[in-house]
C-alpha positions as CSV (number, residue, x, y, z in Angstrom):
1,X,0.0,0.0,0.0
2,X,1.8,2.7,-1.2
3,X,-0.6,4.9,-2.8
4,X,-0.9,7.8,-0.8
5,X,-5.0,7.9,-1.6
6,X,-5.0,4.5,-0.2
7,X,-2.8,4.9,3.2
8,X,-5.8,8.3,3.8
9,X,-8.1,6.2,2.9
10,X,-7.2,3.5,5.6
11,X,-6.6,5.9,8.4
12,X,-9.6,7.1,7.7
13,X,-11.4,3.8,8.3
14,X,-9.0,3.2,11.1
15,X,-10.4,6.7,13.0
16,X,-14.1,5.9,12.2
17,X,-13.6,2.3,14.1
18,X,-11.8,4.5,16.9
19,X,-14.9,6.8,17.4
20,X,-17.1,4.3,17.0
21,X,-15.5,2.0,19.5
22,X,-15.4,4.5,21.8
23,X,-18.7,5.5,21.7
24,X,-19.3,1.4,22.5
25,X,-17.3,1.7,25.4
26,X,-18.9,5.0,26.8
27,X,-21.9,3.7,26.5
28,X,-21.5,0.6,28.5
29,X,-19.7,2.7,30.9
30,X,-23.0,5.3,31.0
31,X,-25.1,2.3,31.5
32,X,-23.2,0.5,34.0
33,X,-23.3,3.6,35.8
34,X,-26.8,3.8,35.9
35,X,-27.4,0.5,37.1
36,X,-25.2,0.8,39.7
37,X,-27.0,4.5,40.9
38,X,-30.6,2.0,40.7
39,X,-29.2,-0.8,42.7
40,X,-26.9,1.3,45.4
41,X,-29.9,3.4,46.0
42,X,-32.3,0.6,46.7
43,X,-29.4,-1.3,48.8
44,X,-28.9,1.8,50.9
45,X,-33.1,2.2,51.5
46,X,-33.1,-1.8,52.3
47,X,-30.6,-1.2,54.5
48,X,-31.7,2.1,56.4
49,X,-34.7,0.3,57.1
50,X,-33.5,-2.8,58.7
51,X,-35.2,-3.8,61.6
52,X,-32.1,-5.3,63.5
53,X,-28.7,-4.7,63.5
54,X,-28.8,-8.8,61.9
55,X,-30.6,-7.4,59.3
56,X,-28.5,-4.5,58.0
57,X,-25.3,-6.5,58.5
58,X,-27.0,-9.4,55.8
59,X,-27.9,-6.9,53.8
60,X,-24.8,-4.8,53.7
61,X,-23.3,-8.6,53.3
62,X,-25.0,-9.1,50.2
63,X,-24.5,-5.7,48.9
64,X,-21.4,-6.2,48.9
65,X,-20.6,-9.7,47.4
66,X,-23.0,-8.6,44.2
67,X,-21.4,-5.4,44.4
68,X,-18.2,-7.5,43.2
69,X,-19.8,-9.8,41.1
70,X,-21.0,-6.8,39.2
71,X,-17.6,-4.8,38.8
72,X,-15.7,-7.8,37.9
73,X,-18.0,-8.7,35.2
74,X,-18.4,-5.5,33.8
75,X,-14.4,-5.3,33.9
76,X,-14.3,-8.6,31.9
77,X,-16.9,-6.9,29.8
78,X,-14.5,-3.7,29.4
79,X,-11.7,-5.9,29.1
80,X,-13.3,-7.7,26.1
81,X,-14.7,-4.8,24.2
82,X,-11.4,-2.9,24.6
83,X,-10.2,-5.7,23.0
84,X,-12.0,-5.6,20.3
85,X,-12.2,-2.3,19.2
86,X,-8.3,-2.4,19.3
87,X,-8.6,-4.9,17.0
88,X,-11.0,-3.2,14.5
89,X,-8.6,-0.2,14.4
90,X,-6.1,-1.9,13.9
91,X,-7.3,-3.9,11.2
92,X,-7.7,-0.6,9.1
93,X,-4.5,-0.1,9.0
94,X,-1.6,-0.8,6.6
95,X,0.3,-3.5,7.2
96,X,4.2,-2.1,7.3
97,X,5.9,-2.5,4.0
98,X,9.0,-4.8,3.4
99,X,11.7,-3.7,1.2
């Protein structure tokens, strides 16, 4: 590829997949955000209104181990789609020439 119409013309593609697999990424991240605003909010209620100290401590318990769950998966999920999109970038691109 040594057509100088070609090499833009690559780029190009490469810079669309960037800002496209951006926008992926942010919006997981906007989502995940939400969710987590939802579910914090309704463990913090559950918890305020605990009837015994038992109570709040199982609740706080569970909060916490799906409060893990949740951010490692959605790392994993990160982690994967970061992956990709690097990928689809860099499949845009020229390959370097030989001489």
């Amino acid at each position: 590829m040594n057509d100088p119409r070609e090499m833009i013309d690559a780029f190009t593609a490469s810079a669309n997949a960037a800002a496209s697999g951006m926008k992926k990424i942010n919006t997981e991240l906007m989502d995940f955000g939400k969710t987590r605003f939802e579910t914090d909010t309704s463990a913090a209620e559950a918890i305020f209104a605990a009837k015994s100290m038992k109570d709040m401590m199982a609740l706080q318990r569970d909060f916490m181990v799906s409060t893990m769950e949740a951010y490692t998966q959605e790392a994993t999920k990160l982690s994967e789609l970061t992956t990709e999109v690097t990928s689809e970038v860099m499949g845009h691109l020229p390959k370097p020439v030989s001489l």
